[in-house]
N, C-alpha and C positions, 0 to 999 in steps of 0.2 A: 545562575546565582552561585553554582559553585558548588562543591562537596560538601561544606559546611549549613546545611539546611538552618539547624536551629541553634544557640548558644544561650541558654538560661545559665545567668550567673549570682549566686548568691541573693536568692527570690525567698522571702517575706510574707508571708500573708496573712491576717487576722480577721475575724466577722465580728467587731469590736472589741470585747478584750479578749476575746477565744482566739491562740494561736495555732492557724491550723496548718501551715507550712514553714518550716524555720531555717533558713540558712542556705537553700538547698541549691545546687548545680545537677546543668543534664543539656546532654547534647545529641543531635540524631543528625545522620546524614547520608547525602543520596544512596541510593541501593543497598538500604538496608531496611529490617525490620525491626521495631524496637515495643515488647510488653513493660506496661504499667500495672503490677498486681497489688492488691492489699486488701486489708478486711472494709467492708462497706462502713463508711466514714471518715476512712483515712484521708480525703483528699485527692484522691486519684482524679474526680471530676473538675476542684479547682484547678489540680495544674492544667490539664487540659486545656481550661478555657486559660489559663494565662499563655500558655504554650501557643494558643489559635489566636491568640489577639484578642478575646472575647473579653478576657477581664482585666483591666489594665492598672488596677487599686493596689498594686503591691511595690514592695521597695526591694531592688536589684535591679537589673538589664535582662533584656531581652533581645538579641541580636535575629535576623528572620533578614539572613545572609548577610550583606552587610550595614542594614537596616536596626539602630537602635529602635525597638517602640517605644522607650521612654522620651524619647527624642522628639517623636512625631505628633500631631496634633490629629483630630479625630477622624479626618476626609483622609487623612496619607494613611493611617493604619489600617481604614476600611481600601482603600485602591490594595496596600500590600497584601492582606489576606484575601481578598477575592482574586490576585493573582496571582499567589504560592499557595494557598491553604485549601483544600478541599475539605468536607467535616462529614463522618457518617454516624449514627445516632442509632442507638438500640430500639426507640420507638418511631426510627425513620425518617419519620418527621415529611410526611408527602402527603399529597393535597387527596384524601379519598374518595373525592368525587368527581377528581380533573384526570385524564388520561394519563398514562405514563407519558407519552409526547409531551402533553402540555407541564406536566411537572417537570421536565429536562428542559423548556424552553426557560425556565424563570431564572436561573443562576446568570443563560445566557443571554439576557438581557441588561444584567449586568458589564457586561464583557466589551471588551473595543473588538469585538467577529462581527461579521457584516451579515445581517438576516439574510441575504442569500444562501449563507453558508449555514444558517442555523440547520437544516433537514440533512446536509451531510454528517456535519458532527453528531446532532442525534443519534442517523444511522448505526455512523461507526462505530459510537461509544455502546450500544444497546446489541450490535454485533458482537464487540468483544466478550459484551456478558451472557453471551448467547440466549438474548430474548430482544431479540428484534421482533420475533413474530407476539411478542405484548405490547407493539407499540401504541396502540388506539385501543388499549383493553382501560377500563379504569382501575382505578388502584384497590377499591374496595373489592374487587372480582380477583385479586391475587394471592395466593399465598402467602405466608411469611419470608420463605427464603426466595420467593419473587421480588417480594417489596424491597427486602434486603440488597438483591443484587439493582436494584430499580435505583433505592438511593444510592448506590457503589457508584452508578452507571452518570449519576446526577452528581456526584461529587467530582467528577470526572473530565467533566464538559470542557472547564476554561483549563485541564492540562496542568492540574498544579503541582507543584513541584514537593510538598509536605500534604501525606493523607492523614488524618486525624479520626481517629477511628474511638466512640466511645458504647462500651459492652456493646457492639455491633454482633455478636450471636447471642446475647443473652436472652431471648425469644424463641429460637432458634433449636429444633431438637441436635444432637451431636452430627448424622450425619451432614445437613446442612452447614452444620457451622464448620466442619470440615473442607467444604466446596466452596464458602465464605475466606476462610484464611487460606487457601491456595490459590483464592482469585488475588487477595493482599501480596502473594508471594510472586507472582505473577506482575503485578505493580510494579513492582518495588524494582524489578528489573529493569526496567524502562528510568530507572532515573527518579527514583520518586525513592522519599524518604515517608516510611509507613510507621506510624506510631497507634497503638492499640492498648487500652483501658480493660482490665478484665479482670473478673477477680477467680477465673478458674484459671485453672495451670495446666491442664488439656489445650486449651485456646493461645495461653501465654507459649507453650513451648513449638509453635510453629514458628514463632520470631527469632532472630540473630541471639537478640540479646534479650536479659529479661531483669526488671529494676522492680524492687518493691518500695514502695512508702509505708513506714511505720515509726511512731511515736515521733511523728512531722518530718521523720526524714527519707529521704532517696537514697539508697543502695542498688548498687550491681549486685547481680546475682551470679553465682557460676552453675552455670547451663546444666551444662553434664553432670556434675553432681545432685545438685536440682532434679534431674530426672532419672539418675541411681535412686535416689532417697524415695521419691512418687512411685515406681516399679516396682522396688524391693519388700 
């Protein structure tokens, strides 16, 4: 797809006359890491799902490489996100009564990989997260920061090129979610453009770059002074 992952341009959004995102631009691209911070209401979950393809009710462009999704009709924008966008979710979102196997098959079912190949990919991907030995455990028998790395591991399967991460440690004590964002940092190397929703700034400052939404809009932030200002 190219370096330019995602191009939100001058994106709109209202929940009928409530303006909840105004005017706003944001861009992420491979091998990097990018936080979304703001006070709980700001929006941070709508852009996401506009950023994922998920909500598609708003006025500006959304580029997802060189793909307009304003452009596209409902089966193109579901093929584009199931083959660039992977999605990780603070409540997980995984089946607690199905095995962690059987939770990693379901994305890949989706996917043009050949069920041959479905038990390697599993493998591999539940290797890197270093819990392959949970493969046949079920989910309700796991930890937090198991389940966590579980759906990481499940966002992972079909190799997308945008990770979309929302309060994915917010459950999570600190050290966890520290082993959580350096598994993110870890990603991001491989070519993946890792975008992350949080409203702590412990979490936010393991990323590249760090953007707050406030009073509907997106601002860059500068880092370094940012984390002078938290320390001091």
């Amino acid at each position: 797809m190219g370096n330019n992952m995602i191009k939100l341009k001058n994106c709109s959004k209202s929940y009928g006359k409530k303006l909840i995102l105004d005017n706003i631009s944001f861009a992420a691209m491979a091998g990097k890491s990018y936080a979304i911070i703001g006070e709980s209401g700001a929006g941070k979950s709508t852009l996401l799902n506009i950023i994922g393809t998920l909500d598609r009710a708003f006025t500006g462009d959304l580029f997802i490489g060189n793909n307009n999704i304003k452009d596209q009709n409902d089966r193109a924008v579901s093929l584009i996100r199931n083959k660039y966008i992977g999605f990780v979710f603070q409540t997980y979102n995984l089946l607690a009564n199905y095995t962690v196997y059987e939770n990693m098959l379901i994305p890949l079912t989706y996917s043009k990989n050949k069920k041959t190949d479905y038990n390697n990919i599993i493998t591999h991907r539940l290797s890197d997260l270093d819990i392959l030995d949970l493969k046949n455990q079920k989910i309700n028998e796991l930890s937090g920061g198991e389940k966590q790395r579980v759906a990481i591991a499940r966002a992972l399967v079909n190799n997308p090129e945008i990770l979309i991460a929302d309060e994915p440690t917010g459950n999570l004590d600190y050290e966890n979610t520290k082993k959580i964002m350096n598994i993110f940092n870890s990603i991001k190397k491989t070519n993946v453009a890792v975008i992350v929703v949080t409203h702590d700034f412990r979490v936010a400052e393991f990323c590249d770059e760090i953007y707050r939404i406030k009073n509907k809009k997106i601002v860059a932030l500068d880092k370094e002074n940012l984390i002078k200002t938290q320390t001091s």
